[in-house]
C-alpha positions as a Markdown table, in Angstrom:
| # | Residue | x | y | z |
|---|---|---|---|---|
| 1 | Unk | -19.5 | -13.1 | 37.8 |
| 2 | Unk | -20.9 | -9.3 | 37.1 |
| 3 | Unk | -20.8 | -8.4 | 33.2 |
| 4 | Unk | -17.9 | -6.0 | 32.4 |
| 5 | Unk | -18.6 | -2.5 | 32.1 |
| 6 | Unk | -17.0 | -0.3 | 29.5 |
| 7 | Unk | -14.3 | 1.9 | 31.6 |
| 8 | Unk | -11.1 | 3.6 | 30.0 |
| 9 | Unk | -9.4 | 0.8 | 30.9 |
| 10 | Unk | -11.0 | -2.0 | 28.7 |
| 11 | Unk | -12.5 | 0.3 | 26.3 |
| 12 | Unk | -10.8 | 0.1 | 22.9 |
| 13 | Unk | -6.9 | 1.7 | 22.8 |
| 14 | Unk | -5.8 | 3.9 | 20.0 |
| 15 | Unk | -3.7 | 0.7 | 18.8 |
| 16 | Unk | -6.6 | -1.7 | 18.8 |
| 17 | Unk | -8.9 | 0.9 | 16.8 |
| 18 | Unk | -6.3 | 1.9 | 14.1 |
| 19 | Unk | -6.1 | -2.0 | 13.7 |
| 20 | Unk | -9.5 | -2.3 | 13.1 |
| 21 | Unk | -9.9 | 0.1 | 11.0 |
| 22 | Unk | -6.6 | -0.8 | 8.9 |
| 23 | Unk | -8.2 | -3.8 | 8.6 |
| 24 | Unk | -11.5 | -2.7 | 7.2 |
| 25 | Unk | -9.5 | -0.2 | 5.0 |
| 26 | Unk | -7.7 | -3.3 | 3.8 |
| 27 | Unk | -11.0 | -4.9 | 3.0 |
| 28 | Unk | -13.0 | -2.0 | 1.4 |
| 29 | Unk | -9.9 | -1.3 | -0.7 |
| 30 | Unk | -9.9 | -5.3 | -1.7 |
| 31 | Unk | -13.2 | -5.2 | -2.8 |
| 32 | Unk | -12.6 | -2.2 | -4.9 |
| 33 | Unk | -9.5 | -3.4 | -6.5 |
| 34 | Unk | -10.6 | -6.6 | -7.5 |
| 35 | Unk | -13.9 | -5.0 | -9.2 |
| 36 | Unk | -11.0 | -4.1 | -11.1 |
| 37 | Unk | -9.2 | -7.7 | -11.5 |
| 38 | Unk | -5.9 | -6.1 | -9.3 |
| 39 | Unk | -5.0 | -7.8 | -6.5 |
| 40 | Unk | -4.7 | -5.6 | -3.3 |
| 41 | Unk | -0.9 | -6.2 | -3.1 |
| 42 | Unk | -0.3 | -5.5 | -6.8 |
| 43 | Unk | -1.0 | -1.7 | -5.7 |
| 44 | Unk | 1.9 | -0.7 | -3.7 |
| 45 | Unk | 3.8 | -2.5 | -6.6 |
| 46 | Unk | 3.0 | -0.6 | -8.9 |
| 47 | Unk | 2.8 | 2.9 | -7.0 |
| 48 | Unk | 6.4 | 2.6 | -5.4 |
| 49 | Unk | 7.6 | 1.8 | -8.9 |
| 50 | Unk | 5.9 | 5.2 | -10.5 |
| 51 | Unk | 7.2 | 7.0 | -7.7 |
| 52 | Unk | 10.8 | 5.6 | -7.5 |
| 53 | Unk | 11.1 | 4.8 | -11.2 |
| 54 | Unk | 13.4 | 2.0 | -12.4 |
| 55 | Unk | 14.7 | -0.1 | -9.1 |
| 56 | Unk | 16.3 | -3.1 | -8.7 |
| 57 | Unk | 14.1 | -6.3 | -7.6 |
| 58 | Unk | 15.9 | -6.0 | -4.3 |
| 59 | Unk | 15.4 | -2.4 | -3.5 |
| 60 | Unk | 12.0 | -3.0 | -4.7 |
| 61 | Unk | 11.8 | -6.1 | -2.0 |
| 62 | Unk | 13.1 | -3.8 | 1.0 |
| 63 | Unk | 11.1 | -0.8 | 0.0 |
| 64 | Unk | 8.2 | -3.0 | 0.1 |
| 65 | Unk | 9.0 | -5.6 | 3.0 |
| 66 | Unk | 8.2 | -8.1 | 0.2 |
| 67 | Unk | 10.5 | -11.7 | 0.9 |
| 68 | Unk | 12.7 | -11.9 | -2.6 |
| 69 | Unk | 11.3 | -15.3 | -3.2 |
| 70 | Unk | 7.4 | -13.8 | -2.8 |
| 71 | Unk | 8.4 | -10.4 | -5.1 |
| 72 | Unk | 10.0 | -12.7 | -8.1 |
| 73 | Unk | 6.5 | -14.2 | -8.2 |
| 74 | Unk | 4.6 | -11.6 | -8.2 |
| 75 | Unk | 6.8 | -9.6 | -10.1 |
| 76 | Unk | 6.5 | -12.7 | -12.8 |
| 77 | Unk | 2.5 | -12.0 | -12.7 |
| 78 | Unk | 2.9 | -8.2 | -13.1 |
| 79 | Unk | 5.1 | -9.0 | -16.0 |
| 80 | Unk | 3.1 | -11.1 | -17.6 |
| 81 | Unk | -0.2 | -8.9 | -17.7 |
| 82 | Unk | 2.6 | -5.9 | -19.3 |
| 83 | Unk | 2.1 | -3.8 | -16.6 |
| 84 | Unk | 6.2 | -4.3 | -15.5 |
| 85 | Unk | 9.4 | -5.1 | -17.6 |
| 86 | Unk | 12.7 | -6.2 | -16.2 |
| 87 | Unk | 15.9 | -5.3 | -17.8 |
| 88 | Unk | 19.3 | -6.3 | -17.0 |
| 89 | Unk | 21.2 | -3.3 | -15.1 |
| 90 | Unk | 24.0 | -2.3 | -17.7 |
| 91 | Unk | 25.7 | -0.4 | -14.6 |
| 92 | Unk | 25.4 | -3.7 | -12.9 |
| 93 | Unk | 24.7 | -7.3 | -15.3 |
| 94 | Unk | 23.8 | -9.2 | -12.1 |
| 95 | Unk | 21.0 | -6.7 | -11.1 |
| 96 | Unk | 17.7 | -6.4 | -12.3 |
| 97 | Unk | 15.8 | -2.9 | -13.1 |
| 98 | Unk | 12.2 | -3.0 | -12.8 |
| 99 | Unk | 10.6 | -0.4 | -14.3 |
| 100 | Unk | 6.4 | 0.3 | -15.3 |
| 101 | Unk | 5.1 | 0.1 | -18.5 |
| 102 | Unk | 2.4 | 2.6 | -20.3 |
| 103 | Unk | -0.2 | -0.1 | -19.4 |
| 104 | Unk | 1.0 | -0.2 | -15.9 |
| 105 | Unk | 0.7 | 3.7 | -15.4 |
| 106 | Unk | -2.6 | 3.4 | -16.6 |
| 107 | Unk | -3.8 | 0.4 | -14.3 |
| 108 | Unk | -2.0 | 2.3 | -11.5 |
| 109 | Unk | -4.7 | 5.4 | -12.5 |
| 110 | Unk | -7.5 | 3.1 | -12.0 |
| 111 | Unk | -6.3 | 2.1 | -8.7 |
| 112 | Unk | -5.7 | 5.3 | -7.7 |
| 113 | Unk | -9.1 | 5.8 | -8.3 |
| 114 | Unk | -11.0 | 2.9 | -6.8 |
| 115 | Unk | -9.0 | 4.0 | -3.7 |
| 116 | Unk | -10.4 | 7.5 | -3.5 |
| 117 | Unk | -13.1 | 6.3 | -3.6 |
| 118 | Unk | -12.4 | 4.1 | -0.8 |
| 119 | Unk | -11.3 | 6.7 | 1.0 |
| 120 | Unk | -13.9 | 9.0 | 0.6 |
| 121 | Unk | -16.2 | 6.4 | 1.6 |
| 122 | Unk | -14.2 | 5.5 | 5.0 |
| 123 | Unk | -13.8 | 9.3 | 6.0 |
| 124 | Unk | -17.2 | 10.4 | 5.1 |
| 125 | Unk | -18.3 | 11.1 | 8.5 |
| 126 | Unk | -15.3 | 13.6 | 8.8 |
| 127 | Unk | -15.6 | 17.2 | 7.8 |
| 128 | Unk | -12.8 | 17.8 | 5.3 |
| 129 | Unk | -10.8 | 19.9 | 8.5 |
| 130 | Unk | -11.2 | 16.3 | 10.5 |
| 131 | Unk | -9.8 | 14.7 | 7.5 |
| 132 | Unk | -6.9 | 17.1 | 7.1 |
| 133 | Unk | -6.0 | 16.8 | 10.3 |
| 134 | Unk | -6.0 | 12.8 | 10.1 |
| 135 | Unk | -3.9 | 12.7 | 7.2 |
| 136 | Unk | -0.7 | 15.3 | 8.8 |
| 137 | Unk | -1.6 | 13.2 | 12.3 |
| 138 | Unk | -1.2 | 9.7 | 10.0 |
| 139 | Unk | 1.9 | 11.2 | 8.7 |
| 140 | Unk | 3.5 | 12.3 | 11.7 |
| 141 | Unk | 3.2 | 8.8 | 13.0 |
| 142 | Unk | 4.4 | 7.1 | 10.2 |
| 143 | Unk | 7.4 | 9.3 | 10.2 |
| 144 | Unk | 7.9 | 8.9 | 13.7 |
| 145 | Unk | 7.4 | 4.8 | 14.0 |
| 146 | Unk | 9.6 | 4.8 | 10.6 |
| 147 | Unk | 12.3 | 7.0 | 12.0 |
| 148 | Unk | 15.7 | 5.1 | 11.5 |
| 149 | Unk | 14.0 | 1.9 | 9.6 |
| 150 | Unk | 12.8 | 1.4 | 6.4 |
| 151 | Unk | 9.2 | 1.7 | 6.1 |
């Protein structure tokens, strides 16, 4: 059987590279977080909760995609380090707010950092027009494969 040549038919798709590189952006960002002593999935945590500010563990849950039985455990963890509190909703007594603390903005910062850094080190073969670009192209397509579900 003749080897395979590379044709634009089994050369890598656009799905199969953003993939890979998601994945690697995973890693990198992994690495630098944990430097750190966060956990990767500690950071949309905390960043959805600056952003949004106090939310209920379940809006938290479907912002996030996170199963309500995984989020109350790591919700339990972020708690415990005082980078979260949970309060009772006193519109609601059944609900639970979650809201970041002072030492949770600040952990957030570090993160924030160690991923710029990340970043910087991923794009650097871009020129910053090439990364502009990427970043109103990455949003496009979020917006698009997000239109009419939660993302």
């Amino acid at each position: 059987m003749a080897p395979m040549t590379k044709t634009a038919a089994t050369a890598p798709g656009t799905v199969l590279l953003l993939a890979r590189l998601a994945r690697t952006a995973g890693y990198r960002l992994g690495e630098a977080l944990a430097a750190m002593q966060m956990r990767t999935h500690e950071f949309p945590v905390l960043n959805h909760l600056a952003e949004s500010g106090p939310v209920s563990q379940q809006e938290l849950g479907v912002a996030l995609r996170i199963n309500p039985s995984n989020l109350v455990g790591l919700l339990d963890v972020l708690e415990a380090d005082g980078l979260l509190v949970r309060a009772r909703d006193r519109e609601d007594r059944r609900r639970h707010l979650v809201e970041l603390t002072r030492a949770g903005r600040q952990r957030l910062a570090k993160a924030w950092h160690a991923a710029e850094a990340t970043e910087r080190e991923l794009l650097a073969p871009l020129s910053p027009a090439e990364r502009e670009q990427l970043q109103l192209s990455l949003k496009r397509l979020v917006g698009h494969s997000c239109s009419g579900r939660r993302c």
